[in-house]
C-alpha positions as CSV (number, residue, x, y, z in Angstrom):
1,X,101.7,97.2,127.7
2,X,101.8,97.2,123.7
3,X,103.5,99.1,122.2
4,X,102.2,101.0,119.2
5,X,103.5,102.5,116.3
6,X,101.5,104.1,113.0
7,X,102.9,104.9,109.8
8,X,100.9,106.7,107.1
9,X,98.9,110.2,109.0
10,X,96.5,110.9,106.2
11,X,93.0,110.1,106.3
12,X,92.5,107.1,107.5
13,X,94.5,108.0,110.5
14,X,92.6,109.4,111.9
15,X,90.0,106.6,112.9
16,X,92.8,104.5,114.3
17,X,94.8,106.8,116.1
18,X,92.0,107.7,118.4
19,X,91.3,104.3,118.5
20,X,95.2,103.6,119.9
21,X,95.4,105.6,122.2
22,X,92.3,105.1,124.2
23,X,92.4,101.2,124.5
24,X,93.9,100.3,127.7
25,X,96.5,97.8,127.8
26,X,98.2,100.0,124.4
27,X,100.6,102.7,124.4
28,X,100.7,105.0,121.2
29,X,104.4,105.6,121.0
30,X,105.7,107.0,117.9
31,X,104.6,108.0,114.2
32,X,105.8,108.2,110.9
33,X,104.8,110.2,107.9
34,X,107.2,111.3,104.9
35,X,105.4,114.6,105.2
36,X,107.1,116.1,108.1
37,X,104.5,118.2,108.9
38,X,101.6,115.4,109.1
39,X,104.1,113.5,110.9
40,X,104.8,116.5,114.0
41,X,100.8,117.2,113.8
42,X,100.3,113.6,114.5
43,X,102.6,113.3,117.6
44,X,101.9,116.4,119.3
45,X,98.0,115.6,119.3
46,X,98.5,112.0,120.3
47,X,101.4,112.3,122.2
48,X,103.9,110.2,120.3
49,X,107.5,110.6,119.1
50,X,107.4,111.5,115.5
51,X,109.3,109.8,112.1
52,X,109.7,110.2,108.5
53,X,111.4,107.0,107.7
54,X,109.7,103.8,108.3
55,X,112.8,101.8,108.9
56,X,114.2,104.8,111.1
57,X,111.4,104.1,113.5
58,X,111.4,100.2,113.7
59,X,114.9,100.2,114.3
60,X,114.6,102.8,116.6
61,X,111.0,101.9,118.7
62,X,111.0,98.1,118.2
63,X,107.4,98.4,118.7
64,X,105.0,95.6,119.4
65,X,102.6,96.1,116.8
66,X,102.7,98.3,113.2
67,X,99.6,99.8,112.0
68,X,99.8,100.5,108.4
69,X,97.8,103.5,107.5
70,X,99.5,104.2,104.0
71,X,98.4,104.3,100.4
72,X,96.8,100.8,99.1
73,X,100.5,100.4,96.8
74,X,103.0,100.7,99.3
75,X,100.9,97.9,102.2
76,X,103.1,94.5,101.0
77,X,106.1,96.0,101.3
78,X,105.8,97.9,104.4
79,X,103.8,94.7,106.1
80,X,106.7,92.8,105.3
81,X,109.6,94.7,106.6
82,X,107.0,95.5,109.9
83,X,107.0,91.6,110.3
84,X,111.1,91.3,109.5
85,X,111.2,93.2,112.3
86,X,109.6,91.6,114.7
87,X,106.3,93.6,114.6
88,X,102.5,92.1,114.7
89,X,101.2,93.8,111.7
90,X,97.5,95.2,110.9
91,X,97.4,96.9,107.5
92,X,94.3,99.1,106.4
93,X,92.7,97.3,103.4
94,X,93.5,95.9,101.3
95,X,96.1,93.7,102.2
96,X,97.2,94.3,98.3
97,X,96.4,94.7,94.5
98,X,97.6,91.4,93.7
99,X,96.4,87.9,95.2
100,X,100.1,86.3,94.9
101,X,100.6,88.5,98.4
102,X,98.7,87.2,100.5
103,X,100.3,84.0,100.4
104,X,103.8,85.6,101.0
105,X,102.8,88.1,103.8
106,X,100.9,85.5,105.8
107,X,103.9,83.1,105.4
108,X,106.4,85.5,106.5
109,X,104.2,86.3,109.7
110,X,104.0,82.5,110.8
111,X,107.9,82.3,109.7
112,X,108.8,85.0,111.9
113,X,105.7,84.2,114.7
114,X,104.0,86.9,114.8
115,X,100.3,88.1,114.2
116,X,98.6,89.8,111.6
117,X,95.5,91.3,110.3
118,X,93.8,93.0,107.4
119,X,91.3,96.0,108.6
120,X,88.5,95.0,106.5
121,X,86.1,96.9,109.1
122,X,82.7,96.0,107.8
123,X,83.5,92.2,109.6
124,X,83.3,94.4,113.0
125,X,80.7,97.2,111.7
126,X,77.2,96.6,114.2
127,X,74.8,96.5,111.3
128,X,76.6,94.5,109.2
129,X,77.5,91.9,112.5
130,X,73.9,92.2,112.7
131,X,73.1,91.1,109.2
132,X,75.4,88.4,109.3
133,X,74.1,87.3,112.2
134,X,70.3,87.1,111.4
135,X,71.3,85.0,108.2
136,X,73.3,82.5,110.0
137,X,70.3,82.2,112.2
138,X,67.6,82.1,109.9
139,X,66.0,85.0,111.8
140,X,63.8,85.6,109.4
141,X,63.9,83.1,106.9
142,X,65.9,82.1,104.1
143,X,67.9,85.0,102.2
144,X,65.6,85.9,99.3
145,X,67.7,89.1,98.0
146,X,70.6,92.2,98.6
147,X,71.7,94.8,97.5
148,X,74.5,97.0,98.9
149,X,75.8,100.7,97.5
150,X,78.9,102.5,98.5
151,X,78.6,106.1,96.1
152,X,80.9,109.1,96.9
153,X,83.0,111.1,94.9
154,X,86.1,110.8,93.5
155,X,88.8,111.7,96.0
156,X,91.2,114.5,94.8
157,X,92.6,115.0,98.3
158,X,95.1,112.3,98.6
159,X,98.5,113.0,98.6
160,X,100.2,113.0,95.3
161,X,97.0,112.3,93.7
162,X,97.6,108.6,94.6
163,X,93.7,107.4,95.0
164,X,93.1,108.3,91.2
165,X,96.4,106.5,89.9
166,X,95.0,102.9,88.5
167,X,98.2,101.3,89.2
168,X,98.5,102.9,93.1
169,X,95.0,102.0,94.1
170,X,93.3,100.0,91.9
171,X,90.6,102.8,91.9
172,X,86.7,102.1,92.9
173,X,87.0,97.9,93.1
174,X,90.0,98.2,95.8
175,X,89.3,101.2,97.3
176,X,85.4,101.1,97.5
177,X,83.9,97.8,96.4
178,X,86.0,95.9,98.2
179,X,84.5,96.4,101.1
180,X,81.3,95.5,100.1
181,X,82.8,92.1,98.9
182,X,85.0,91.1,101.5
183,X,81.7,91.5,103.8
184,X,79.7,89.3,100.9
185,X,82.7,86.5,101.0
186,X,82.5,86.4,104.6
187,X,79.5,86.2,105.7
188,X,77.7,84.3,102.3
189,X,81.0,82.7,100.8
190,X,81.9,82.6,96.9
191,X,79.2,83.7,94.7
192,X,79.1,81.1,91.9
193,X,78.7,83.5,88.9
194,X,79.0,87.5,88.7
195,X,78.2,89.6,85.9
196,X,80.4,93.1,85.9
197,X,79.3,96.3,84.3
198,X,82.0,99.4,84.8
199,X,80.7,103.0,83.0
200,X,83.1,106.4,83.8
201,X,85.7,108.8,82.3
202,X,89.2,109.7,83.8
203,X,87.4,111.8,86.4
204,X,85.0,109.1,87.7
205,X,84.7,105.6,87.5
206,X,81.0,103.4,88.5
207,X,80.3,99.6,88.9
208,X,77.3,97.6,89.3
209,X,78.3,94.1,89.6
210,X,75.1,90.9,89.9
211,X,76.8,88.0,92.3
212,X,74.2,84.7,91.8
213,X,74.7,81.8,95.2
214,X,72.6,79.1,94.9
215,X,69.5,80.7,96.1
216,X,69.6,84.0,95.9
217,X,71.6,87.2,94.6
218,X,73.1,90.2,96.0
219,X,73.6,93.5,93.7
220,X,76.1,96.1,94.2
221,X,76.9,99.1,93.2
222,X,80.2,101.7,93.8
223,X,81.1,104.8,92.1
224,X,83.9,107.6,92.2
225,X,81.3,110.6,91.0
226,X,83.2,113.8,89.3
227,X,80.3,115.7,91.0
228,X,80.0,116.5,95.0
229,X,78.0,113.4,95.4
230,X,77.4,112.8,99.1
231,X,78.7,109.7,100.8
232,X,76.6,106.7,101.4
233,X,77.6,103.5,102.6
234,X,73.6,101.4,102.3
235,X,71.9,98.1,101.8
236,X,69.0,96.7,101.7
237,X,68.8,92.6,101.7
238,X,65.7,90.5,101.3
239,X,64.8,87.7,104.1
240,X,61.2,85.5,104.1
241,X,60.0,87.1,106.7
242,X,61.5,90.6,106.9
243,X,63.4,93.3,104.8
244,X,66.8,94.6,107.1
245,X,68.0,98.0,105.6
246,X,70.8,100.1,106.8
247,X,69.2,103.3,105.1
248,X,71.2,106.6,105.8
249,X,72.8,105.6,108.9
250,X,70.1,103.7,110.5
251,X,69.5,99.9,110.3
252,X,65.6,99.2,110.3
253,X,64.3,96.0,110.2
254,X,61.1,95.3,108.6
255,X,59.3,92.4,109.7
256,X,56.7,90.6,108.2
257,X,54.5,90.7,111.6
258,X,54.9,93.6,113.7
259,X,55.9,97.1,113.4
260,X,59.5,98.3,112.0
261,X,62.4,98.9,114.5
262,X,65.5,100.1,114.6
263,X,68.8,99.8,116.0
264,X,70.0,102.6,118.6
265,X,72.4,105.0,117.4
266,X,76.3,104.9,119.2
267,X,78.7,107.7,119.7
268,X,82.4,107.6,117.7
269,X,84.5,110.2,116.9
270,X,84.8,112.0,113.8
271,X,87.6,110.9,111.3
272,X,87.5,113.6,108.6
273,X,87.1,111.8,105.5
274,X,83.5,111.6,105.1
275,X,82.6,108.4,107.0
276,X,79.7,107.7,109.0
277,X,80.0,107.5,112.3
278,X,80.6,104.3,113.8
279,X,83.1,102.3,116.4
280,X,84.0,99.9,114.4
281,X,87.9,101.0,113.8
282,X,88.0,101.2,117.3
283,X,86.4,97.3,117.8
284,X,88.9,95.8,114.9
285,X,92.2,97.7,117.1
286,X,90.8,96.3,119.9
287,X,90.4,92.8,118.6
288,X,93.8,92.9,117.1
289,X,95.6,93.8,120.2
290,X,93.8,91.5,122.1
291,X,94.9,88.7,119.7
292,X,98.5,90.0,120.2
293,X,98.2,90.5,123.8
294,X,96.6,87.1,124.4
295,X,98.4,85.2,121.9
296,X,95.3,84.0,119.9
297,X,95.2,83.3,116.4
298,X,93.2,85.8,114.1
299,X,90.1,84.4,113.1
300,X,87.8,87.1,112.2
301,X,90.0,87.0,108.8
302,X,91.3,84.5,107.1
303,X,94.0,84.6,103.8
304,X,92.1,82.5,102.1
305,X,89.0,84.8,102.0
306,X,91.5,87.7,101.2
307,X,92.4,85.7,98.3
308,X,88.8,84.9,96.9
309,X,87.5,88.9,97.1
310,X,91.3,89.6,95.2
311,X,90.5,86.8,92.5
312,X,86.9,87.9,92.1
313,X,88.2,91.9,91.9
314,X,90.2,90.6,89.0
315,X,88.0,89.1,87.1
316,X,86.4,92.9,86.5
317,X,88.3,95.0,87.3
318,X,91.2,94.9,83.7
């Protein structure tokens, strides 16, 4: 049995701790959150032993594996003493605002033998497995053309107003964007050129960034709105022979013979932070912990990919 324990009970929470304590072969055992009150909340609806100090709890638990639920700033730091410890590591994204990171986290974890693992969810999202999948298999054709959006607005719920601090979250290209990119490096590799255009004020911030491959291009767009602008995560990419579009929750595919279809919905719980609904937290958890568990090398993610979407984010986002 793994044991589990969480630091960091704000939003993001609460798609992994769900997650935790419904996979077999895991055992939720303690929390930690500076905010005692988040902290007790946590542990009385999950069932856990609750903490307010990080090293407090690793000294005390010596848990198995440390998810890493905080604020984008504080994820080397914690990651490292998590692996010090002993502890196979998944961080939410992103692993950090600055590429040098990467290479000392991932060396501490093979120093020390353990695992770990960057959330970047979109690699285990079903329409986005799906997209990557029918470009690998030329399912329809060559890749002609995307685009990919991911609009909301800007978050003024985050404790100590770290989400619209520059130097805490890097804003829209860490917090939003980048998970539109990591998905592009993945499953297309390096673009060979991009051509960055940021518009906003100090209540909002907007990108639309042009990434050129060899043979075709994929737009993007992200934006922290002032306004109540309502969440969408969406593409729409090009193929020869049929247009795939993840269009308010629903991926439709548009073939060039034959009638549109689409892919059934799925239940998942909801997380609070105005996500769609989806299983993919839960699939990336249970990947990870099967990794642990099975003692087989992360794949899914790889530093060096970490280090390309970090280098490209840099290059627009000053």
């Amino acid at each position: 049995m793994l044991r589990v324990a969480l630091v960091g009970t704000g939003g993001i929470s609460g798609a992994h701790l769900p997650a935790w304590k419904e996979l077999e072969g895991a055992e939720l055992v303690a929390v930690c959150d500076i905010r005692h009150e988040k902290a007790d909340a946590a542990a009385e609806k999950y069932g856990a032993k609750a903490y307010y100090d990080l090293d407090t709890m690793l000294d005390e638990v010596k848990p198995d594996i440390l998810d890493i639920c905080t604020p984008t700033y504080l994820h080397p730091e914690m990651a490292l003493k998590g692996i010090r410890h002993g502890c196979n590591v998944l961080t939410e994204k992103p692993i950090s605002l600055h590429e040098k990171d990467v290479d000392i986290i991932y060396a501490e974890a093979e120093k020390y033998g353990v695992h770990f693992m960057v959330a970047q969810v979109l690699r285990f999202w079903r329409e986005y497995v799906y997209l990557k999948d029918v470009y690998d298999k030329k399912t329809y054709g060559r890749l002609l053309s995307g685009h990919m959006r991911r609009l909301g607005t800007t978050p003024r719920w985050s404790w100590d107003n770290w989400m619209t601090d520059p130097e805490r979250s890097g804003m829209v290209p860490f917090d939003l964007h980048i998970h539109d990119l990591d998905f592009m490096v993945y499953a297309f590799g390096a673009p060979k050129k991009m051509e960055c255009h940021r518009a906003g004020t100090p209540r909002q911030d907007y990108l639309h960034i042009d990434y050129d491959y060899d043979d075709f291009f994929i737009s993007a767009e992200a934006s922290w709105f002032s306004g109540d602008y309502r969440f969408c995560a969406e593409f729409v990419f090009q193929f020869e022979k049929a247009v795939v579009a993840l269009e308010d929750g629903v991926l439709t595919v548009y073939p060039e013979d034959g009638k549109p279809f689409t892919l059934d919905g799925e239940d998942a719980p909801e997380c609070g932070i105005n996500l769609p609904a989806t299983n993919a937290y839960a699939e990336e958890i249970r990947y990870f912990a099967d990794c642990v568990a099975n003692n087989k090398p992360v794949s899914i993610i790889k530093p060096e990919e970490l280090k390309t979407v970090l280098r490209l984010i840099d290059g627009f986002s000053k």
